[in-house]
C-alpha positions as CSV (number, residue, x, y, z in Angstrom):
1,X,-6.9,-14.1,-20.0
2,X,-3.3,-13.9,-19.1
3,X,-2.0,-12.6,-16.0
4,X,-0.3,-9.7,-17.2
5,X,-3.6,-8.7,-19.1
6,X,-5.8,-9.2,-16.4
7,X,-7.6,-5.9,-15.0
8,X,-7.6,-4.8,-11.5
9,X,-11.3,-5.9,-11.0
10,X,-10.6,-8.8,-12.2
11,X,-7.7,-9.8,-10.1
12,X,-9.1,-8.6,-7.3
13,X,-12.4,-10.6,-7.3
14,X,-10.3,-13.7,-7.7
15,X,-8.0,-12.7,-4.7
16,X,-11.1,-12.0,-2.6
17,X,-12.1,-15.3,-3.6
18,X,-9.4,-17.3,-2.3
19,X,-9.2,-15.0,1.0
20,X,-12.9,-17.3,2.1
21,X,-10.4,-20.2,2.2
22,X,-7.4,-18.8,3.5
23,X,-6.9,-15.0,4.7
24,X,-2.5,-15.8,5.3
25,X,-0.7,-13.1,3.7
26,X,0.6,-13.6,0.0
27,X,3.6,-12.2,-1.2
28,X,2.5,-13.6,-5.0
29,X,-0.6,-11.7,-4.6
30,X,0.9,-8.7,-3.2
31,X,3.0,-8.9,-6.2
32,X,0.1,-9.3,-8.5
33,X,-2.0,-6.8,-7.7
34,X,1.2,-3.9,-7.6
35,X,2.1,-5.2,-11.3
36,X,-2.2,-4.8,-12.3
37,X,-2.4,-1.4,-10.6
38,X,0.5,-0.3,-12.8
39,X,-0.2,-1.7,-15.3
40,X,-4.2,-1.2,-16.0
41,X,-5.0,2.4,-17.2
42,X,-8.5,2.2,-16.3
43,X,-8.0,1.2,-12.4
44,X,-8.6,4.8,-10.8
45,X,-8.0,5.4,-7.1
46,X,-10.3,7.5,-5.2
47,X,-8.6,10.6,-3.2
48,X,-10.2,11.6,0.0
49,X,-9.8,14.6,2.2
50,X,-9.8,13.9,6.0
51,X,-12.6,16.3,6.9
52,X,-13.8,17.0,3.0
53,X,-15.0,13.1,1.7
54,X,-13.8,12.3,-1.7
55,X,-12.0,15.1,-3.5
56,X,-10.9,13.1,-6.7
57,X,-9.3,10.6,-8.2
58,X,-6.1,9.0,-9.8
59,X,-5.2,6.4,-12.1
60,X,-1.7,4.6,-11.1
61,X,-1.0,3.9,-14.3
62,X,-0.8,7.5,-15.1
63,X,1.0,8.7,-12.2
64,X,3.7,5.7,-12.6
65,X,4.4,6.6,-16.5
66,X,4.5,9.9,-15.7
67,X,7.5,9.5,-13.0
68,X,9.1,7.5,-16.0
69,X,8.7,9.9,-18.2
70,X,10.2,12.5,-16.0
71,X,13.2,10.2,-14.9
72,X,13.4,8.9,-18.9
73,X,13.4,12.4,-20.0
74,X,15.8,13.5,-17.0
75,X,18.4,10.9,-17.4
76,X,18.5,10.9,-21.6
77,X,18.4,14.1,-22.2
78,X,15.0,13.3,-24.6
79,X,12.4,15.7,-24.8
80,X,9.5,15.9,-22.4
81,X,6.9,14.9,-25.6
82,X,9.6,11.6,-26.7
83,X,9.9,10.3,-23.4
84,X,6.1,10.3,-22.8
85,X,5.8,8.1,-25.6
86,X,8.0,5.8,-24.6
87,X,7.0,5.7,-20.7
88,X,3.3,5.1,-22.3
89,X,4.6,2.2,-24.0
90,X,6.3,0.7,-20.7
91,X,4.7,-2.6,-19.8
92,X,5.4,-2.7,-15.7
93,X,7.2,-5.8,-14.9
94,X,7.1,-8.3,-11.8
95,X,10.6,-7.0,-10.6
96,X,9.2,-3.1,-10.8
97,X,6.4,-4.7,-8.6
98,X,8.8,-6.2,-5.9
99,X,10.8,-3.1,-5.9
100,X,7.9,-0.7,-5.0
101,X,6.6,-3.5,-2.7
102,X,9.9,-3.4,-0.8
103,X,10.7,0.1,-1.4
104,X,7.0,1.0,0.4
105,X,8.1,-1.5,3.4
106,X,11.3,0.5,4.3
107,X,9.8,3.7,3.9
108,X,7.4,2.7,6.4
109,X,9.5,0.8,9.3
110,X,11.7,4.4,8.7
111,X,9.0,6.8,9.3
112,X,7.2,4.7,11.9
113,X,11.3,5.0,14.0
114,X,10.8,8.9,13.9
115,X,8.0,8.4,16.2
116,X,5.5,10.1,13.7
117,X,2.1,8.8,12.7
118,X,1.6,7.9,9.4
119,X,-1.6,7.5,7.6
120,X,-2.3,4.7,5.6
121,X,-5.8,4.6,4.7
122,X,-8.3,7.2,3.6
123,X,-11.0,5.8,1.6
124,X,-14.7,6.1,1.6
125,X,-15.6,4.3,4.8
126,X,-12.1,4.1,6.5
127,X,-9.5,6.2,7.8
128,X,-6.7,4.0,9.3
129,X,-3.0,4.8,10.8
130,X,0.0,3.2,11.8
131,X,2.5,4.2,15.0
132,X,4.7,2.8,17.0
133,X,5.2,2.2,20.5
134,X,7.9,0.9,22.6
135,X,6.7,-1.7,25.2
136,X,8.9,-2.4,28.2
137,X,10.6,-5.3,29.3
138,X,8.4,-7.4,31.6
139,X,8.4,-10.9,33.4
140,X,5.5,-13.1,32.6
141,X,4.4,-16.6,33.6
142,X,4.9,-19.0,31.2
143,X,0.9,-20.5,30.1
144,X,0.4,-23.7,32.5
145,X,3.4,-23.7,34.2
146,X,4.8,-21.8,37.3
147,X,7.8,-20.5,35.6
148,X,8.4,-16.7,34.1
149,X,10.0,-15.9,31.7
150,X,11.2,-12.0,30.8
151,X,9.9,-10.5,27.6
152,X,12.6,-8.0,26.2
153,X,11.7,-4.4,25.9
154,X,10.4,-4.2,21.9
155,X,8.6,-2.4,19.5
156,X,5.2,-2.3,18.4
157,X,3.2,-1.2,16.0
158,X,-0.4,0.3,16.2
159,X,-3.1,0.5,13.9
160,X,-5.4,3.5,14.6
161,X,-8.7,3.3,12.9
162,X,-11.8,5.3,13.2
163,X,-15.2,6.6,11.4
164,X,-14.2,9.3,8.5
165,X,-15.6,12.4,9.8
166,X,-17.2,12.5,6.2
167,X,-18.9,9.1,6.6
168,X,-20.6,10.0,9.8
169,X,-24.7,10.1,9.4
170,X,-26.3,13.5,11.1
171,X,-29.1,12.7,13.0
């Protein structure tokens, strides 16, 4: 099976695969898996409500013709029914990949510089954020020597995870 044909199962039991041997990040894989969720109209994401549980679904593929269709449709001039054809038609390509991949990173080192939280997981057994926090400038001993060195002030970011309130067992 080619890569471009390859579902999102597929692709990601072979990624979780190769994660027992090395767990690096991969920007191919990164890659992979934005082109397969685009690209496979039966992936479906699950939707979860903070304090509901799961509240629905989406499929990526859907949502991603859909903004094509609208921008298509916007920019020709074609009628909303022509340029859903077309969008339906659109095979996703590696560079669309890279450019949501990219386009996801700057939105998120921007919002994180407000000083706002923002929430990056909410799934059935995970609710995760990310914020960041500025850490002072400090002097520190260099490891087996009696020298210091001064760490600039920087920034850094936090991931906040906890128990979905949803997930929690009564007792």
């Amino acid at each position: 099976m080619s890569e471009e044909k390859q579902n999102m199962e597929q692709l990601m039991d072979e990624i979780r695969e190769s994660t027992k041997k090395q767990r690096s990040s991969s920007r191919v894989d990164e890659i992979r898996v934005m082109r397969t969720m685009l690209n496979d109209p039966d992936f479906k994401v699950s939707i979860y409500d903070k304090n509901k549980g799961l509240i629905g679904q989406r499929c990526p593929r859907e949502e991603a013709t859909k903004f094509l269709a609208s921008t298509t449709a916007s920019i020709t001039g074609l009628d909303a029914k022509s340029a859903n054809e077309l969008a339906s038609k659109y095979e996703f390509t590696k560079k669309d990949a890279i450019f949501l991949i990219d386009n996801n990173r700057d939105f998120t080192e921007t919002y994180l510089s407000t000083g706002r939280k923002l929430p990056i997981v909410q799934s059935e057994d995970a609710e995760a954020s990310l914020i960041s926090r500025s850490v002072s400038s400090k002097e520190r001993t260099v490891p087996g020597s009696q020298k210091t060195t001064v760490v600039p002030s920087y920034n850094k970011v936090v991931c906040k995870s906890k128990c979905p309130k949803y997930h929690k067992i009564d007792k």
